[in-house]
DSSP file (Angstrom, degrees, kcal/mol; ACC not computed):
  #  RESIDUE AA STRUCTURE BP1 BP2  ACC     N-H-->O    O-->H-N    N-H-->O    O-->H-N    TCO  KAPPA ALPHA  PHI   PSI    X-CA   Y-CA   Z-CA
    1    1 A X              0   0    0      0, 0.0     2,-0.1     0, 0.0     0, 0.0   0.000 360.0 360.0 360.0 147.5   -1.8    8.7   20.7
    2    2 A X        -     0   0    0      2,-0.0     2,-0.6     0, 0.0     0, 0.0  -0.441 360.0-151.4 -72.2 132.4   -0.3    5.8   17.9
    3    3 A X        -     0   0    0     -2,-0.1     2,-0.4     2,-0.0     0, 0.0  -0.978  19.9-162.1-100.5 128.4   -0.7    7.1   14.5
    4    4 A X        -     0   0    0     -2,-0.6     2,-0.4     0, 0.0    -2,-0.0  -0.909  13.1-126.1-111.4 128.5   -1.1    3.7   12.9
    5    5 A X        -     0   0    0     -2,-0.4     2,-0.7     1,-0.0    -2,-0.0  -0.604  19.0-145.5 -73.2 125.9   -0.5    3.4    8.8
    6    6 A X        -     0   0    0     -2,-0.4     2,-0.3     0, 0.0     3,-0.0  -0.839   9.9-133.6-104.4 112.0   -3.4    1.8    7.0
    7    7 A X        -     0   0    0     -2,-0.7     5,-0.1     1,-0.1     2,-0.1  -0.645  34.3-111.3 -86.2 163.0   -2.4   -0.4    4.0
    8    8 A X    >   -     0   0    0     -2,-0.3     3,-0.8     1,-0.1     4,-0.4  -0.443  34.3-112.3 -87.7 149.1   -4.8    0.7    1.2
    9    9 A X  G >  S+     0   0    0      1,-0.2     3,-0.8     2,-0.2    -1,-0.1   0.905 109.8  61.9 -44.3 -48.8   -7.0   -2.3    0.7
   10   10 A X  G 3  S+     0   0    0      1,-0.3    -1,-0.2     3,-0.0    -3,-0.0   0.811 103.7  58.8 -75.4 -11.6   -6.0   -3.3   -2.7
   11   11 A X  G <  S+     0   0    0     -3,-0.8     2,-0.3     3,-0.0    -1,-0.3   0.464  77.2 100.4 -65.7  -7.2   -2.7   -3.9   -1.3
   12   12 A X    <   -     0   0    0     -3,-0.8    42,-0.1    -4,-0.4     3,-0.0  -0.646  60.9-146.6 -84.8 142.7   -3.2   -6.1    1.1
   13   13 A X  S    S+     0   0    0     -2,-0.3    41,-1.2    41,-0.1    42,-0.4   0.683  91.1  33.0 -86.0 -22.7   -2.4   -9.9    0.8
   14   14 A X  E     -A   53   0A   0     39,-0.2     2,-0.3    40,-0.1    39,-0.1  -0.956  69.8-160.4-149.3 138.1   -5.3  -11.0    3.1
   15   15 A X  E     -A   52   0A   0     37,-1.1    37,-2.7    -2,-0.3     2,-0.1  -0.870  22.4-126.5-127.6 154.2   -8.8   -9.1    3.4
   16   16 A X     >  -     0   0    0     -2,-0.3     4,-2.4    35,-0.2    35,-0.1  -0.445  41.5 -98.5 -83.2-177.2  -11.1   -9.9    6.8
   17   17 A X  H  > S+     0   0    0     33,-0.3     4,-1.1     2,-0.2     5,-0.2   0.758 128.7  48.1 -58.2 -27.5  -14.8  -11.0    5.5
   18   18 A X  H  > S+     0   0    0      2,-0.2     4,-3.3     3,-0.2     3,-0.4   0.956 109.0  55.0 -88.7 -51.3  -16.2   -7.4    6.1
   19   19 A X  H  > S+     0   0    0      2,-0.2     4,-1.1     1,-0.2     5,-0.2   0.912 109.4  46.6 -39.9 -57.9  -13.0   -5.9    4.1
   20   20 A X  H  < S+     0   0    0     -4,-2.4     4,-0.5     2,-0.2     6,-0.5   0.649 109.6  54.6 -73.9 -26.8  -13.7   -8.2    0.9
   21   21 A X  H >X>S+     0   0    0     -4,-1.1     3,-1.2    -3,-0.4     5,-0.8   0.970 112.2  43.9 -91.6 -59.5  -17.6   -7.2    1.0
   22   22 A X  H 3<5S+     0   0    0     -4,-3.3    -2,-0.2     1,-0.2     3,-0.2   0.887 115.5  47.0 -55.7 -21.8  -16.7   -3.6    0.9
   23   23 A X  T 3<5S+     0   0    0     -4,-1.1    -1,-0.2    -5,-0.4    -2,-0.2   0.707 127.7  27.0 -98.6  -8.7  -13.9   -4.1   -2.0
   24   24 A X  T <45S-     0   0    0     -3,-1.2    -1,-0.2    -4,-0.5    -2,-0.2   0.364 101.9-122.2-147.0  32.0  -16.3   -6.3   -4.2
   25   25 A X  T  <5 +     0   0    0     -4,-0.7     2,-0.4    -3,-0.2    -3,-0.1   0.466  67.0 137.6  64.0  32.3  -19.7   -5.1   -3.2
   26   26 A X      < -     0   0    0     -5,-0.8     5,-0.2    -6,-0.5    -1,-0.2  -0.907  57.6-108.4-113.2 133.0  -20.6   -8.5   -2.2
   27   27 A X    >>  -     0   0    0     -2,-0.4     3,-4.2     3,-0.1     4,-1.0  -0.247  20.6-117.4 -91.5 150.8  -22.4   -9.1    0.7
   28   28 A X  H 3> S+     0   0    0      1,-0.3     4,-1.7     2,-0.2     5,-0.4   0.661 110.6  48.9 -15.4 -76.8  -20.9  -10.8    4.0
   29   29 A X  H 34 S+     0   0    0      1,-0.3     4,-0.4     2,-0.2    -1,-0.3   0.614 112.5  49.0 -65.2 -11.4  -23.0  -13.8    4.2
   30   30 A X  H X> S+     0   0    0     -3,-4.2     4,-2.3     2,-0.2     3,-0.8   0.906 111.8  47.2 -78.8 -34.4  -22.4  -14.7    0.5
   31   31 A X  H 3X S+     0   0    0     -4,-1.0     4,-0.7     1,-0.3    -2,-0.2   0.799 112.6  51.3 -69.3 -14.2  -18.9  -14.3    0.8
   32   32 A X  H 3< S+     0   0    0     -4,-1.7    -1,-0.3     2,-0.2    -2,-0.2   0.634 107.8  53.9 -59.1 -27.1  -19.1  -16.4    3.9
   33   33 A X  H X4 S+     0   0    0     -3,-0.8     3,-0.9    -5,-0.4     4,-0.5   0.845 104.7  51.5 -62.9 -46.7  -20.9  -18.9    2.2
   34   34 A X  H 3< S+     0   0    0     -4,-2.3    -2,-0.2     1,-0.3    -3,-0.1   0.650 101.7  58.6 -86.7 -25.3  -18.5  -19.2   -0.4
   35   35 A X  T 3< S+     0   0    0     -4,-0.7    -1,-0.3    -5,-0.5    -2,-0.2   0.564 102.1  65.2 -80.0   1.4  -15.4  -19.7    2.1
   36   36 A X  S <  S+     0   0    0     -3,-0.9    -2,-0.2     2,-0.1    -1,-0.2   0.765  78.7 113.4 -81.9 -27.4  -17.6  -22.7    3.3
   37   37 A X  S >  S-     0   0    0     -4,-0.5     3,-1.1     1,-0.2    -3,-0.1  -0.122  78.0-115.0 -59.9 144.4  -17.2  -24.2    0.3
   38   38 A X  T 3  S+     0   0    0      1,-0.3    -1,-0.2     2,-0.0    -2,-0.1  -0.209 107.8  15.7 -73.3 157.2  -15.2  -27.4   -0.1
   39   39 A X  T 3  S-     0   0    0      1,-0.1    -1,-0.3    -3,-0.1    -2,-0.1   0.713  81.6-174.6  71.6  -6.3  -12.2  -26.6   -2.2
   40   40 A X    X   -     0   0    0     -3,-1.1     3,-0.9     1,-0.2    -1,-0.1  -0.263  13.9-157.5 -48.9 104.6  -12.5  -22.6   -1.7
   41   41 A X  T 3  S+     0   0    0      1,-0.2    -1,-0.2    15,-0.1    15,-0.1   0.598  89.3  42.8 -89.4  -3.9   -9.6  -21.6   -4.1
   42   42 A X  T 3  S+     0   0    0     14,-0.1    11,-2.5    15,-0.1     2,-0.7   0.134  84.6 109.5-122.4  31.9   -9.5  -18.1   -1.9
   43   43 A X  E <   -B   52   0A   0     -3,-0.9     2,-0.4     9,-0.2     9,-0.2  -0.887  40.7-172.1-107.0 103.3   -9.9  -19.1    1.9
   44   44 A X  E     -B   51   0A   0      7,-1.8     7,-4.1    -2,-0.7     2,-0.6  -0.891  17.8-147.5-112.2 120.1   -6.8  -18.8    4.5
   45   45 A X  E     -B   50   0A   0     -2,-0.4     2,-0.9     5,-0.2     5,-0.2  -0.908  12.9-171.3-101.6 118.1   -7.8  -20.5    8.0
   46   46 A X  E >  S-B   49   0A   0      3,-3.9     3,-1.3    -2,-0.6     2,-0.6  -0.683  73.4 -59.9-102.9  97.8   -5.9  -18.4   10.9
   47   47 A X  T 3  S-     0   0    0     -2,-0.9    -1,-0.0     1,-0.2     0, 0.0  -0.561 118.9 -19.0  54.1-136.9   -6.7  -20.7   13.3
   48   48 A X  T 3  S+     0   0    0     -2,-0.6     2,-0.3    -3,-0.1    -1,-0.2   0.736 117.7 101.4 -72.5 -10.6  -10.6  -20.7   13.3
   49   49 A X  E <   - B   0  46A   0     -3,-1.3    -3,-3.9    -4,-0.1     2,-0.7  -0.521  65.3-146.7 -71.2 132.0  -10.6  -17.4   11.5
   50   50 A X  E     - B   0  45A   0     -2,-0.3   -33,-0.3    -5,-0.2     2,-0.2  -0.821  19.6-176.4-115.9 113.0  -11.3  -17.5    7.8
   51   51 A X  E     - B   0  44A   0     -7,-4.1    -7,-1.8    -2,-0.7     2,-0.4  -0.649  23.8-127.4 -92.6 154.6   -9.3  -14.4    5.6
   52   52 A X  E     -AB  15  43A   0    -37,-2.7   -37,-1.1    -2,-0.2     2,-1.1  -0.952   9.4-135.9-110.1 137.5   -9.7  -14.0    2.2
   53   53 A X  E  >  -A   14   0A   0    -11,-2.5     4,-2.6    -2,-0.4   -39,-0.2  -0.726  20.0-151.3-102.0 154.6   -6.7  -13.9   -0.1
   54   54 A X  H  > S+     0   0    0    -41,-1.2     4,-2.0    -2,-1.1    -1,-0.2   0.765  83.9  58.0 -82.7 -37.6   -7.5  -11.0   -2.4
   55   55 A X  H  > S+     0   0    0    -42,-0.4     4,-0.6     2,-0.2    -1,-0.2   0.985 117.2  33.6 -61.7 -54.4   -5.7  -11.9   -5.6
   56   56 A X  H  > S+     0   0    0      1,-0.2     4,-1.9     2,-0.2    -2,-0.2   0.645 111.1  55.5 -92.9   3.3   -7.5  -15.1   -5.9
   57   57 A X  H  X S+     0   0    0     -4,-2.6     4,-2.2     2,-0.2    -1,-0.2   0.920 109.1  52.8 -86.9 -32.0  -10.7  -14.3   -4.6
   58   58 A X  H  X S+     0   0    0     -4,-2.0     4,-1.1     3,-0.2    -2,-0.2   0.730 111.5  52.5 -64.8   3.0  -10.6  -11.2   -7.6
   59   59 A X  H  X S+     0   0    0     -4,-0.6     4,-3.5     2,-0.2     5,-0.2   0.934 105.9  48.2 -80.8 -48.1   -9.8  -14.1   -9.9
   60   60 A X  H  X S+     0   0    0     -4,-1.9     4,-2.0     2,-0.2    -2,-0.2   0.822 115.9  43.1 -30.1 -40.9  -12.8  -16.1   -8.8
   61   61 A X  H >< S+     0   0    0     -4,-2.2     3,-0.6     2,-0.2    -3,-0.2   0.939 115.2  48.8 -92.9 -59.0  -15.1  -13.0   -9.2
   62   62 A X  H 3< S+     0   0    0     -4,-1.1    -2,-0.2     1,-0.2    -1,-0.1   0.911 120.4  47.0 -33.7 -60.6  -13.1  -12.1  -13.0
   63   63 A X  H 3< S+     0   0    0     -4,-3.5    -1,-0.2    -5,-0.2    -2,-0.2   0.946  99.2  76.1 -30.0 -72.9  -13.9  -16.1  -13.5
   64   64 A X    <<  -     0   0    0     -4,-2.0     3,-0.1    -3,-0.6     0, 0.0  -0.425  49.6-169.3 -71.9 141.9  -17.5  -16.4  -12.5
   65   65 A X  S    S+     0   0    0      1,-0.3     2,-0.3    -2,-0.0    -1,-0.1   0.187  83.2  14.7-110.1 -14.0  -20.4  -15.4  -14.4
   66   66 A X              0   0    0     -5,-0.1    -1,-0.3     1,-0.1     0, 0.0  -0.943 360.0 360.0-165.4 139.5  -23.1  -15.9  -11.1
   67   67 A X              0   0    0     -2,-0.3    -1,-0.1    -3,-0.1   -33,-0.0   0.341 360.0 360.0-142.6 360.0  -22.2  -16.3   -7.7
């Protein structure tokens, strides 16, 4: 068997949707909601796949007062 290394979350440059709702205890469909958004200052498309990048989406949440 592959032992595979797990970068710790808060290190990683790109979070999936499900990653970012565990690490800022917000749930999937808002944070999917909020990558819909025009202008989404923390939204990487990999091909149709939407990442979050993890430095500016914790600026967004430091920023925002309601989401």
């Amino acid at each position: 068997m592959e032992n595979k290394v797990r970068v710790p979350i808060h290190l990683k440059l790109t979070l999936t949707i499900k990653e970012a709702a565990e690490y800022s205890n917000i749930g999937i469909n808002k944070i999917d909601a909020l990558l819909k958004q025009p202008n989404c200052p923390f939204v990487l498309f990999v091909g149709t796949r939407k990442l979050v990048k993890r430095r500016e989406f914790e600026e967004y949440i430091r920023r925002e007062l309601i989401i």
